[in-house]
Structures are given as C-alpha cells and as structure tokens.
C-alpha positions in Angstrom: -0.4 -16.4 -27.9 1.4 -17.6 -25.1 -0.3 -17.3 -21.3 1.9 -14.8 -19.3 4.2 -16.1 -16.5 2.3 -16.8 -13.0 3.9 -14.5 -11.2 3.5 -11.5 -14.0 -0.3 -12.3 -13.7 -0.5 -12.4 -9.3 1.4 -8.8 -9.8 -1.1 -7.3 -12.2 -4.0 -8.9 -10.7 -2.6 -7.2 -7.3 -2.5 -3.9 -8.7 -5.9 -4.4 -9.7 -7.3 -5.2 -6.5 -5.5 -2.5 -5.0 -6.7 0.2 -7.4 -10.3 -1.1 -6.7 -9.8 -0.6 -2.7 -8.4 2.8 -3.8 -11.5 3.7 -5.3 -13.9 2.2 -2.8 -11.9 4.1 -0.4 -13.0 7.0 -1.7 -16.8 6.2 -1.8 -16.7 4.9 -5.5 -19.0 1.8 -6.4 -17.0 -0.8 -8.2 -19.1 -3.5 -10.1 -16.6 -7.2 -10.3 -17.6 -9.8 -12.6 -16.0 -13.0 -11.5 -16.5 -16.6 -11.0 -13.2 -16.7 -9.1 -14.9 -17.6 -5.6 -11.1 -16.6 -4.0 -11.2 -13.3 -6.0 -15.3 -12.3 -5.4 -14.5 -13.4 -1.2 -11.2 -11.1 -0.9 -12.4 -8.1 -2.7 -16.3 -7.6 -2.4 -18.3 -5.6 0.2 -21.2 -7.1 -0.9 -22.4 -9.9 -3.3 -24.9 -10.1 -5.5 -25.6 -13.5 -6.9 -27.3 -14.9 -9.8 -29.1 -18.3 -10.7 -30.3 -18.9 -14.4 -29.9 -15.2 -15.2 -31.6 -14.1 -11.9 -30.5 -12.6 -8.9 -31.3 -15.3 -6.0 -29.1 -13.1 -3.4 -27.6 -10.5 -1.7 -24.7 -10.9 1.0 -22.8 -8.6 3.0 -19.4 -8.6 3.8 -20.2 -10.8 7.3 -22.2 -13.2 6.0 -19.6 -14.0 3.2 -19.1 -17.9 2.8 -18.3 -20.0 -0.1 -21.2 -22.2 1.2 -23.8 -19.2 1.0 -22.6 -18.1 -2.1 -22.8 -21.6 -3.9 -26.5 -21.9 -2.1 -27.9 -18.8 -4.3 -25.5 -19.6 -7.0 -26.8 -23.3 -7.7 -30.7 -22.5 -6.5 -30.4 -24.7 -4.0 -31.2 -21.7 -1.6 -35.2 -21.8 -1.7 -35.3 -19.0 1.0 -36.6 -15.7 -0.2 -33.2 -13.9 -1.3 -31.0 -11.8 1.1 -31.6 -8.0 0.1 -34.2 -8.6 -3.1 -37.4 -7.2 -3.1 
C-alpha cells in the first residue's frame, strides 16, 4: 500500500486537530500520543512527558519549548519534574 498524497494527509490531519479544539472547547479532556514535537507544541494545553517509561514532566501551555520538552524527554532534566508528585 501506497502512502497517501501530502496534501490529502495535511487536510485530514487538519480536521483532526480541529475536531480536537472542538472538543476541548467544550471542556472535554483529549489524551495525544505523538512524537511529532510540531504536532504535541501546536495542539496541547499541557504535556506530560515520559523517560524510560516514566513520567519526568509536566508543562503548561507557557512554558512550552522544544528545549524543555527534549530535557524530560532525554533525562537530561535532573530537576524534580514539573507537576509530579
């Protein structure tokens, strides 16, 4: 099987994001899996991250960065996690 075209995938992936804004809108929680660091940054409210099968960290929306992100992502972050107990 043949990968759709580009421009058939950036259209559904669209409607995607848009239906999950929809329902976040209206005070539904939406759980993304993603290792798109584009798609995670554009979409999320808050991040939970995870190292070797643990989560290292917590963000909110305005402390988004791809450098915090990669910090709990590769355990390079030895701080005591954003937002875990």
């Amino acid at each position: 099987m043949t990968s759709p075209p580009a421009e058939s995938t950036s259209a559904r992936k669209l409607e995607i994001y848009t239906l999950i804004r929809n329902l976040s809108d209206q005070g539904v929680s939406v759980i993304v899996i993603s290792s798109e660091m584009e798609e995670v940054l554009g979409i999320s409210d808050r991040i939970a991250i995870m190292h070797e099968g643990r989560i290292t960290g917590i963000l909110e929306r305005e402390q988004f960065s791809e450098e915090a992100v990669m910090a709990f992502a590769t355990g390079s972050n030895k701080s005591t996690p954003i937002g875990v107990m």
